[in-house]
C-alpha positions in Angstrom: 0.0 0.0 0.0 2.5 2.2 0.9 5.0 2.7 -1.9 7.9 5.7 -3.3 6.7 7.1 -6.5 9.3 9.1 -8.7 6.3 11.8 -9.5 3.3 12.8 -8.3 2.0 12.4 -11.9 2.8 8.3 -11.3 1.4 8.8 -7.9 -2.4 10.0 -9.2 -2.0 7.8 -12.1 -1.4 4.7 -9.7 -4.4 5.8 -7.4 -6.8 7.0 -9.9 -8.7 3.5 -9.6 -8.3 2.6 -6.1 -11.1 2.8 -3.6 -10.7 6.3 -1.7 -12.5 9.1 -2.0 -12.0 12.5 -1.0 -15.2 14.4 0.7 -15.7 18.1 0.5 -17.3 19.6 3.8 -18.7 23.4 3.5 -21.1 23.2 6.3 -23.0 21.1 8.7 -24.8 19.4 6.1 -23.2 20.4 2.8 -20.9 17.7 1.4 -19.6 16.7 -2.0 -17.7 13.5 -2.5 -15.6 12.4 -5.3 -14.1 8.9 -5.6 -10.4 9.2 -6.7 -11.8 8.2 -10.5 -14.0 10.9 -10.4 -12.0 13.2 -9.3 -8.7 11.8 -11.9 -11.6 12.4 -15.0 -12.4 16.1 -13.5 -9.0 16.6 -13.2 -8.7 16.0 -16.9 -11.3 18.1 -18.0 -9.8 20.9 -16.4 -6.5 20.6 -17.5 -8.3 20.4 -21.0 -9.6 23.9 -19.7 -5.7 25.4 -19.3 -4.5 23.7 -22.5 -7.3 25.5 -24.3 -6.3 28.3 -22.7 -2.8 28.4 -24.1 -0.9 27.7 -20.7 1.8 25.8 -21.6 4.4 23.3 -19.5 6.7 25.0 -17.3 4.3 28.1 -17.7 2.9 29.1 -13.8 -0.2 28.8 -13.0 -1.4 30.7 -9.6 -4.2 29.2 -7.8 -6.5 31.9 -5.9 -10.0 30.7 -5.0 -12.4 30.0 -2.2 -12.8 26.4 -3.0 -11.0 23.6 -1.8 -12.6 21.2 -4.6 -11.3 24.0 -7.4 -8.2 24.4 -6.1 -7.1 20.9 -5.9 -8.6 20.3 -9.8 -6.6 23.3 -10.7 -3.8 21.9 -8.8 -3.8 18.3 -10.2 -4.3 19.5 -13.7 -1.4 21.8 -13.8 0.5 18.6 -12.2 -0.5 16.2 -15.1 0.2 18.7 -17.8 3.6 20.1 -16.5 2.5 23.4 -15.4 3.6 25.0 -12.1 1.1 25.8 -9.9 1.8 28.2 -7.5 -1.0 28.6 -4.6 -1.6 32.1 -2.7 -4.1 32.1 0.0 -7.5 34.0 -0.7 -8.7 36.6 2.1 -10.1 40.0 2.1 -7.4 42.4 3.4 -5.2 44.4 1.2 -2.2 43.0 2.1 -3.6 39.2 0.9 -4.2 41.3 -2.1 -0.7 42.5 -2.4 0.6 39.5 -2.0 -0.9 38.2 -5.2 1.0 41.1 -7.4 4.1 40.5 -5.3 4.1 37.0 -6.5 3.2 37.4 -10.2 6.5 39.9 -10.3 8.3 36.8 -9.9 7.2 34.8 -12.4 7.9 34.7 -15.4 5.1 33.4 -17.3 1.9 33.5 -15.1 -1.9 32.6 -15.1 -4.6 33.2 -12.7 -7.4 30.6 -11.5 -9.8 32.7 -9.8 -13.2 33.5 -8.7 -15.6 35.8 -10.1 -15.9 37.0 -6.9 -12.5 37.4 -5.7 -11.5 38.9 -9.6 -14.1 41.7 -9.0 -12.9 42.7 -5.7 -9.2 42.3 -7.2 -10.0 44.7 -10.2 -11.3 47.3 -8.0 -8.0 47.2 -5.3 -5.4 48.2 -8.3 -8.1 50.4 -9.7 -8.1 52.2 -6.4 -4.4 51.5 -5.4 -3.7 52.5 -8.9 -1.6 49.4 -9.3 -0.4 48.0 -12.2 -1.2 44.7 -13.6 2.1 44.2 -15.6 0.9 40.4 -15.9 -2.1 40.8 -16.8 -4.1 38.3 -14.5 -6.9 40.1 -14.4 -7.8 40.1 -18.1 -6.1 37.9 -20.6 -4.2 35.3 -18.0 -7.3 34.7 -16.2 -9.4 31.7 -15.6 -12.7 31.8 -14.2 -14.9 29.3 -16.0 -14.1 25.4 -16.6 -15.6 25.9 -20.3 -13.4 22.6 -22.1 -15.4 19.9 -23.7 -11.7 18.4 -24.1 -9.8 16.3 -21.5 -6.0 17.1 -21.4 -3.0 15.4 -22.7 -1.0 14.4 -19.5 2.6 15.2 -19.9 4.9 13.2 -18.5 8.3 14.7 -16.1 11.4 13.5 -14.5 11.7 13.7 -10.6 14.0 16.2 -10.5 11.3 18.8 -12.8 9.5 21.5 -10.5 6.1 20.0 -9.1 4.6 23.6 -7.8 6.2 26.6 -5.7 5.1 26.8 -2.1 5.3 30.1 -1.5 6.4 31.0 2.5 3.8 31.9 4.5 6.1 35.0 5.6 5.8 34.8 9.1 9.5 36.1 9.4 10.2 37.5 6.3 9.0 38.5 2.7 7.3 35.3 1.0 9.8 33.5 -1.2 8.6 31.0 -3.3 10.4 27.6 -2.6 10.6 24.9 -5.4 9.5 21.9 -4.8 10.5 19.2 -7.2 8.5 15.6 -8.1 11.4 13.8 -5.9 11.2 16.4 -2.4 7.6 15.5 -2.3 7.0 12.1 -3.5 10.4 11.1 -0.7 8.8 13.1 2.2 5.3 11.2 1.3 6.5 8.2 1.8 8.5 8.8 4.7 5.7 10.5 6.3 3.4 7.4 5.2 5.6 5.1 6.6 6.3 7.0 9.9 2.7 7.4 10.5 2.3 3.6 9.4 -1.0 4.5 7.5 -3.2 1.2 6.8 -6.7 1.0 4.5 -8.8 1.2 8.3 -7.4 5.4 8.0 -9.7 8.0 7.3 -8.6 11.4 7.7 -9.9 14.7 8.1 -8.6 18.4 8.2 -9.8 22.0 8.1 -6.1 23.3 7.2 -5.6 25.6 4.2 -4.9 24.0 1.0 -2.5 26.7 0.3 -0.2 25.7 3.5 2.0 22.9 3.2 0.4 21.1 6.2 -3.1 21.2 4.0 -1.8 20.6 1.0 1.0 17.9 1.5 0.5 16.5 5.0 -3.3 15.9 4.1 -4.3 15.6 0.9 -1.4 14.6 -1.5 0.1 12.1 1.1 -3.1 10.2 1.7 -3.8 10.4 -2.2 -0.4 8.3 -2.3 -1.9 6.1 0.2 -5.0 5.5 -1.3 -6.7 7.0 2.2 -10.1 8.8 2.0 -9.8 12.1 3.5 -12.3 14.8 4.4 -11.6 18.2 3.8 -13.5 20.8 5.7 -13.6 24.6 4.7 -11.0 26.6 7.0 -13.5 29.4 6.8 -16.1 26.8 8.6 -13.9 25.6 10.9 -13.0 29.3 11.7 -16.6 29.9 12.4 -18.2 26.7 13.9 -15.0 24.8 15.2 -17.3 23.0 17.3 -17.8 21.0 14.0 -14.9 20.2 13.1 -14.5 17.3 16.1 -18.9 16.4 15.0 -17.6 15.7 11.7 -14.3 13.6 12.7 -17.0 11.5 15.1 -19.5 11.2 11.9 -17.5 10.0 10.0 -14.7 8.0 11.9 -11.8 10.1 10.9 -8.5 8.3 12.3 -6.1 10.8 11.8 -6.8 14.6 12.7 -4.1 17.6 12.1 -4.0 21.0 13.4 -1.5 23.8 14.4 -1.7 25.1 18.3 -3.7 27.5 17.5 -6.9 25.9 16.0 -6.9 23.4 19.3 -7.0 26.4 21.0 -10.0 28.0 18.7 -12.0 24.4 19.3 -11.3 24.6 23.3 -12.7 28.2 23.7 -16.1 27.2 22.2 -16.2 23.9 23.8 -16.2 25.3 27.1 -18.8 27.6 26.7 -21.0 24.1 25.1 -23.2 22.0 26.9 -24.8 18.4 25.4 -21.7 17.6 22.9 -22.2 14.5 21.8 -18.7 13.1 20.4 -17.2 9.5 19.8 -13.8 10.3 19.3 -12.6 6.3 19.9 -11.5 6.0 16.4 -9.2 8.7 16.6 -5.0 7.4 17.1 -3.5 10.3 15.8 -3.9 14.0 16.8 -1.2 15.7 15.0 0.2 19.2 16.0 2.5 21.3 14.0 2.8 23.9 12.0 3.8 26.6 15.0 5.1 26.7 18.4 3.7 24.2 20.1 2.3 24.6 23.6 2.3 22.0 26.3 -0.3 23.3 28.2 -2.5 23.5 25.1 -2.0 20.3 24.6 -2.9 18.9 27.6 -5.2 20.8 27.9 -7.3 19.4 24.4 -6.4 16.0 25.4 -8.3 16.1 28.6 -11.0 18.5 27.7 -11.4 15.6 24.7 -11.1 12.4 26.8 -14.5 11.6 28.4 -15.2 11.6 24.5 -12.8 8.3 24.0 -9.8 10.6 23.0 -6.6 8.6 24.0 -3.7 10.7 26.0 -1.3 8.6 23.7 -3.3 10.4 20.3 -0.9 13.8 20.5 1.5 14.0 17.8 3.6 16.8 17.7 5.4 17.2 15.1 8.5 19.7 13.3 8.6 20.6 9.3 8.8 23.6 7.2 8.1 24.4 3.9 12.0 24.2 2.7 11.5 20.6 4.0 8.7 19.8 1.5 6.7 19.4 5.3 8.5 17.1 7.8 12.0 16.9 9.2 11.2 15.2 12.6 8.1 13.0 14.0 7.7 11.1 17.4 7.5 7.3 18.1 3.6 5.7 18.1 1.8 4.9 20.5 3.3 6.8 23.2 2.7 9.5 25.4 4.0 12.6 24.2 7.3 14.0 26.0 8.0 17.6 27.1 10.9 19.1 29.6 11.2 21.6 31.3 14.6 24.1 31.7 16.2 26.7 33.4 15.4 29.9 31.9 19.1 31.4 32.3 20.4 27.9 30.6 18.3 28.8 27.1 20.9 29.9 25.3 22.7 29.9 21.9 25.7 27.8 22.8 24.8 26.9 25.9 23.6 23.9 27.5 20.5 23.1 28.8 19.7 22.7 31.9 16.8 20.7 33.0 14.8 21.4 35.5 11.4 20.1 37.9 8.6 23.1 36.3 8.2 26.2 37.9 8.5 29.8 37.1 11.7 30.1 36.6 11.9 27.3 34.0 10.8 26.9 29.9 8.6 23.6 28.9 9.2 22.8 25.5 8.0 19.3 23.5 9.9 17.1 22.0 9.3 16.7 18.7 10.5 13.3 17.8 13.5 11.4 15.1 14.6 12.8 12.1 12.2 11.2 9.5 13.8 8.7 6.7 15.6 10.5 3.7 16.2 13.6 6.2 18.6 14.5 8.6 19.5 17.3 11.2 22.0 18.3 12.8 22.9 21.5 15.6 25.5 24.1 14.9 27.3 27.2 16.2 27.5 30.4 14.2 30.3 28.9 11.9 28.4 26.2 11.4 30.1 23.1 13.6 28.1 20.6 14.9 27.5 21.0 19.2 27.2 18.3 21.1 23.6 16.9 22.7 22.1 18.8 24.9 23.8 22.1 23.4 21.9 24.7 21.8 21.8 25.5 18.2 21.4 26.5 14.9 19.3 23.6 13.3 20.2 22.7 9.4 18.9 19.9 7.5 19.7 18.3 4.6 17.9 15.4 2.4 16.4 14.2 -0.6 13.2 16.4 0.7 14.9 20.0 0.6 14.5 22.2 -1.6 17.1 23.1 -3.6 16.4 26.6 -4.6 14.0 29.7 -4.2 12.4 30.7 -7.1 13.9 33.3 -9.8 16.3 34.4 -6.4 20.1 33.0 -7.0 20.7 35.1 -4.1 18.6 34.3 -1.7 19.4 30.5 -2.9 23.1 30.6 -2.1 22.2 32.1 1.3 20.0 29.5 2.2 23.2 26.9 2.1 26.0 26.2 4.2 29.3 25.2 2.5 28.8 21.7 2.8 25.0 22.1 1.5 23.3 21.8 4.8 20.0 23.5 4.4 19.9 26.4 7.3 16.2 26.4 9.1 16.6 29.7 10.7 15.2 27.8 14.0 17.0 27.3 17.2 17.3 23.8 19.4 18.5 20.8 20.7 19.0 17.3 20.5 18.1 15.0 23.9 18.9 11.4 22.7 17.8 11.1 19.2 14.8 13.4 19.7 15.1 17.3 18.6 13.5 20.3 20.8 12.8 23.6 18.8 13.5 26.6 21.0 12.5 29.4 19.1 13.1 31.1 15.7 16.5 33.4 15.5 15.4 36.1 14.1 12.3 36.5 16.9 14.7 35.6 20.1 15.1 38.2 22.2 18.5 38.9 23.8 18.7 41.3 27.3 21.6 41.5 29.0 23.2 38.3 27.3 20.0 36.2 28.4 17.8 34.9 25.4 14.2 34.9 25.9 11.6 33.6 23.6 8.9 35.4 22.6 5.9 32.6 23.2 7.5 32.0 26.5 6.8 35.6 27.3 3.3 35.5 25.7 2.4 32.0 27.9 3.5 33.9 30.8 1.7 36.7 29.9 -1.8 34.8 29.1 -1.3 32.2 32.2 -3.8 34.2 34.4 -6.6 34.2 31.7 -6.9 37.8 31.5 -5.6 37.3 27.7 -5.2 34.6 25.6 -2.4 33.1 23.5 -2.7 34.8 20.3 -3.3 37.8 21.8 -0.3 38.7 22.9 2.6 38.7 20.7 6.3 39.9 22.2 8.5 41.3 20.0 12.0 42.4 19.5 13.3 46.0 18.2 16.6 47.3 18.7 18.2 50.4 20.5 19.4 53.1 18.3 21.9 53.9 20.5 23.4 50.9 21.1 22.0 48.4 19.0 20.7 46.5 21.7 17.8 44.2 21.7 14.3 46.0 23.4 11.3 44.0 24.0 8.1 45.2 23.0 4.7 43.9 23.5 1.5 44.3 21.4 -2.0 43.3 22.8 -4.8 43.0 20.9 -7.5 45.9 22.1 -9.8 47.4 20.3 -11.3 50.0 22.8 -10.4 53.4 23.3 -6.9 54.0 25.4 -7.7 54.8 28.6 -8.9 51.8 29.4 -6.2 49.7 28.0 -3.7 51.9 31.2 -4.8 48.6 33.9 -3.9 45.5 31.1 -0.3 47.7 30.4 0.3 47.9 33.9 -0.7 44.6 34.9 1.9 43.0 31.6 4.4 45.4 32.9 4.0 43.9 36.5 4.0 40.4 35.2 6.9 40.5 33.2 8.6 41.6 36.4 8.0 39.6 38.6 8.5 36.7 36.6 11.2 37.4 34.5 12.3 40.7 35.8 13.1 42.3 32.7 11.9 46.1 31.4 9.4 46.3 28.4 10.4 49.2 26.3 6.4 49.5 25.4 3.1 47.9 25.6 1.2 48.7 22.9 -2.5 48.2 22.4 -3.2 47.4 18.8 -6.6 46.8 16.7 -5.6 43.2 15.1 -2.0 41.2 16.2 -1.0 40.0 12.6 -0.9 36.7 11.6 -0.2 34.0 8.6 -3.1 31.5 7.2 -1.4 28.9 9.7 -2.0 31.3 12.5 1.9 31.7 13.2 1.9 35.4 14.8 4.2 38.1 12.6 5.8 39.4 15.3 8.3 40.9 12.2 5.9 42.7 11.0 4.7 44.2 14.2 8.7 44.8 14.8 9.6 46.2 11.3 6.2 48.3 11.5 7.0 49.6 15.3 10.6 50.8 13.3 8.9 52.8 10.4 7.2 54.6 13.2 3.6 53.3 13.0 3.2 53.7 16.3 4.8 56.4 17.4 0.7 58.5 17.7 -0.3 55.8 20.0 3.0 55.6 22.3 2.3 59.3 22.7 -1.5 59.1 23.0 -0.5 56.7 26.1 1.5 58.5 28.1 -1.4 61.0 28.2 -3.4 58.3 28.9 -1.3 57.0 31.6 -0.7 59.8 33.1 -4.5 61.2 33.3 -5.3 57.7 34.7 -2.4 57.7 37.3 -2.8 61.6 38.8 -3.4 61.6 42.3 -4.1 64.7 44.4 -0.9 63.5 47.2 1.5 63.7 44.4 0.9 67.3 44.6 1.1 67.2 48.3 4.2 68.9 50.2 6.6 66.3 50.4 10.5 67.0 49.0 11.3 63.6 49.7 8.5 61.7 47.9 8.9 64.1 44.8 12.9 63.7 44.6 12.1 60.1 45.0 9.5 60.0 42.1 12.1 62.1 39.6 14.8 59.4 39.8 13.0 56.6 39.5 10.8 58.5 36.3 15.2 58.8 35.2 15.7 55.5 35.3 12.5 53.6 34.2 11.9 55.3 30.9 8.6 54.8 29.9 7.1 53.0 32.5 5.0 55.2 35.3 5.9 54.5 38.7 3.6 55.8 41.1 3.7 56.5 45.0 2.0 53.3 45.7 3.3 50.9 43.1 5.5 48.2 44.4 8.9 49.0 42.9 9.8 45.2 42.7 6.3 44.6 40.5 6.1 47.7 37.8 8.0 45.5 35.1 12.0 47.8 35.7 15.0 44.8 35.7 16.4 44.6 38.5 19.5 46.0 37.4 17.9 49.2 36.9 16.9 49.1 40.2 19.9 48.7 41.6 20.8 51.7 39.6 17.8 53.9 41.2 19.0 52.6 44.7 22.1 54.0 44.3 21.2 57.4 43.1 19.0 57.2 46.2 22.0 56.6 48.2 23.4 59.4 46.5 21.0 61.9 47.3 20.3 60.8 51.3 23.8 59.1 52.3 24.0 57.3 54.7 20.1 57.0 55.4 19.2 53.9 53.1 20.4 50.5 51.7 19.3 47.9 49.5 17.6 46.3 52.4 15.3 48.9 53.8 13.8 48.5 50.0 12.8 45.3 50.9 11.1 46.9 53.7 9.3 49.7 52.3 9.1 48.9 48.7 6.9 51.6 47.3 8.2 55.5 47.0 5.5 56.5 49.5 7.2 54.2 52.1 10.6 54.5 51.1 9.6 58.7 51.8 8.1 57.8 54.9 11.3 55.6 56.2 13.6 58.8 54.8 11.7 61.1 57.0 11.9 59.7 59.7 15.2 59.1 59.4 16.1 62.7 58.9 14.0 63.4 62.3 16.0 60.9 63.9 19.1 62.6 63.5 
């Protein structure tokens, strides 16, 4: 059953005639199945549709549409007939629009499979934008209607051809568009087949984006090699009724289930607020999670939450791949629990090694993530690229018959992407415990304050632990220091009500981050919408790069106002020397952050370096009359004021 096919043209060739199906789910009870014959004949007919068109092979062909059963005809057909489909995600903000122009500019000979829908609100943004169509999707390269009464002519190609361009989901950077030949995916297919150890009993279903790599490869084209039948629900319904998604996997069996941390995070929030679910969840042995950082406490979290439902604790299955890596680079063993551990914060360093820890608050739970898969391998380097030992954190590179081998129409970028000795570099950070990897963070998003690094969803799952905001929220980012170049951390939080009354969730970030961590936040910053990729991964990038242009800069200055109208009170006006003297060197020292008579100096969210530093301008000022230990004592100004009068009457 489970077999390595040189292309993915043998692949639907070989399958067209088995016994699957694959069932199209747009709401509770609107299906549409196709048996893997119907679908190979439909498939046909539409690639008659691009032939008549004049698309020829090695001519790209985007895919833009609202429809999962369209986009995988349009797909397939530019598979079988040696075009190179190249899928953008659909949505209604301008920057999904932009994307799709930012795309075509790399191509070189592009077509559009659309919507009449989406094509009339694209012909109004450049009208309004006054962009220019240089490709002309929108009028002679574009495909709306399925109008051919002739089936294609399938063109054969050799594994090494282009299969399609997965364009990044740009979660760190500009999208690139990352080839993916016949061999990258037909080897990680298998591999993940065999990993997975898929059997004709599997029936999957998934509400993931067809135009992410997880939808796409991880569960549709891998269970098309397999012969499995697969359901494919609307993301858009899964968005809006995920308390479906789980009715539909008990309906209809479904074995195999697959969703980043984010959408078992969606499905939890309405499932508490539920009452008389009625699940059967017993068929279920494989709950996989990838895609994004993945959350322990999420995790358990679904699992139990699940369980009275006949969800097994042994179903998690978290996983590690990127889009460079066709989808996977490492998966756990079956049919056993998944493992997490928990480290010293101070020992999460570049370089470093870990060291573990029993939880608390002072330490980072990560999950493992599992072996390298077959026909892949990682390893863990330093800067220079030599391998660390186990245990030692690192730069992550991988290399394998299912990496890419180039970006798209960017030699540059291509070249960078390489070590010396060909090792493809991830960008990600971990370790290796036994033969098992642990991803720590991504290196362009870690965080670096007085030679600690600190990870950005470690600081949001700190932030969000009390419930007063959720993960996905929250998204901490880094910016740099023009004076010195060093790393800042700034926090966003999603708010959409006026400023004011966004002063007591600031404050109460600011105090959490303290005490926990003890590090400053340069700003907390209130926004309308925390930005995020069709996976959910938060673009704390963008947020960072945006924050640099100066898109912020109004509301930073709007909040101090803010702040300061909320924290006025009459006795700062009162006639006390001491208490004002003490307010003006810690407002020196703490920079943006308002520190009032009353607030506990060991809770506002200042590091306690710079506390030391405000101590000993206060031991400047009053020699003599105060050390670090009367602090303890009298920790807010109001107290400290107090214990220096009194100290002054005493003499």
């Amino acid at each position: 059953m489970i077999k390595q096919y040189k292309t993915l043209i043998d692949l639907f060739e070989d399958q067209k005639q088995s016994q699957g199906i694959i069932r199209f789910i747009s709401g509770e009870k609107d299906e549409h199945t196709l048996t893997f014959e119907q679908f190979w004949q439909e498939t046909l007919q539409f690639l008659g549709t691009l032939q008549s068109k004049g698309i020829k092979p090695n001519d790209e062909l985007i895919i833009l549409t609202t429809s999962n059963k369209r986009f995988l005809l349009s797909f397939w057909a530019s598979i079988l007939g040696g075009i190179i489909p190249v899928p953008v995600a659909p949505g209604i903000s301008d920057e999904h629009k932009s994307k799709l122009f930012h795309v075509a500019e790399h191509l070189n000979h592009p077509s559009l499979v659309t919507d009449n829908d989406t094509l009339e609100r694209l012909a109004k943004f450049v009208k309004n934008r006054n962009i220019s169509d240089s490709k002309s999707l929108l009028t002679s390269h574009c495909i709306t209607a399925d109008n051919s009464q002739l089936k294609g002519r399938v063109l054969q190609r050799n594994p090494n051809d282009i299969a399609f361009i997965q364009y990044s989901s740009g979660s760190t950077t500009a999208p690139k568009g990352i080839v993916l030949s016949h061999k990258n995916l037909t080897s990680n297919i298998y591999s993940i087949a065999k990993k997975l150890n898929f059997t004709k009993h599997d029936n999957v279903l998934s509400w993931m984006p067809l135009t992410h790599d997880m939808g796409l490869i991880g569960n549709h084209i891998s269970l098309l090699g397999a012969g499995l039948s697969h359901s494919i629900m609307d993301t858009n319904l899964f968005i809006r009724r995920p308390l479906l998604w789980l009715k539909k996997a008990s309906e209809h069996k479904a074995t195999i289930l697959s969703s980043p941390n984010f959408g078992y995070k969606h499905y939890l929030k309405q499932f508490e607020k539920s009452q008389d679910i009625l699940l059967d969840l017993s068929c279920v042995r494989l709950v996989i999670n990838g895609a994004e950082p993945i959350s322990s406490n999420i995790c358990n979290q679904f699992i139990n939450a699940l369980r009275p439902y006949g969800l097994n604790h042994d179903t998690m299955f978290p996983v590690y791949g990127l889009a460079e890596a066709t989808l996977g680079v490492t998966f756990p063993a079956l049919n056993k629990k998944y493992s997490t551990i928990s480290l010293k914060r101070y020992s999460v360093s570049a370089g470093e090694a870990v060291i573990p820890s029993q939880p608390n608050e002072d330490t980072i739970t990560f999950v493992k993530v599992g072996e390298a898969l077959g026909n892949c391998e990682f390893r863990l380097t330093d800067l220079n690229d030599n391998p660390v030992p186990e245990n030692v954190i690192g730069h992550i590179q991988i290399r394998g018959d299912n990496v890419t081998s180039k970006i798209y129409n960017d030699p540059k970028t291509s070249k960078e992407m390489f070590t010396s000795d060909q090792w493809l570099k991830t960008g990600d950070y971990g370790f290796k415990i036994g033969n098992e990897l642990v991803i720590t963070g991504r290196s362009k998003e870690i965080i670096i304050i007085n030679g600690q690094n600190y990870y950005p969803h470690d600081i949001e799952e700190i932030i969000t632990q009390d419930k007063k905001l959720e993960l996905g929220m929250v998204a901490a980012c880094r910016t740099s220091n023009p004076v010195d170049q060093t790393d800042q951390l700034i926090i966003f939080f999603l708010h959409r009500k006026d400023l004011s009354s966004a002063v007591n969730i600031i404050n109460h970030i600011r105090s959490v981050i303290g005490k926990v961590l003890g590090i400053e936040i340069k700003y907390v910053i209130p926004n309308k919408t925390i930005p995020k990729t069709t996976s959910g991964k938060i673009q704390r990038l963008k947020l960072s790069q945006e924050y640099s242009e100066g898109r912020f800069d109004q509301i930073i200055d709007d909040l101090k106002s803010a702040a300061k109208n909320f924290n006025k009170k009459s006795d700062l006006f009162e006639n006390n020397t001491v208490l004002d003297d003490l307010i003006s060197i810690t407002s020196k020292y703490s920079e943006e952050i308002e520190i009032n008579a009353d607030d506990n100096l060991f809770e506002v969210g200042i590091s306690s370096l710079t506390l030391t530093e405000i101590m000993l301008e206060i031991e400047e000022e009053y020699p003599k009359k105060i050390s670090i230990d009367d602090l303890f004592e009298n920790p807010t100004l109001r107290q400290l004021s107090s214990y220096l009068n009194s100290q002054r009457k005493t003499i």
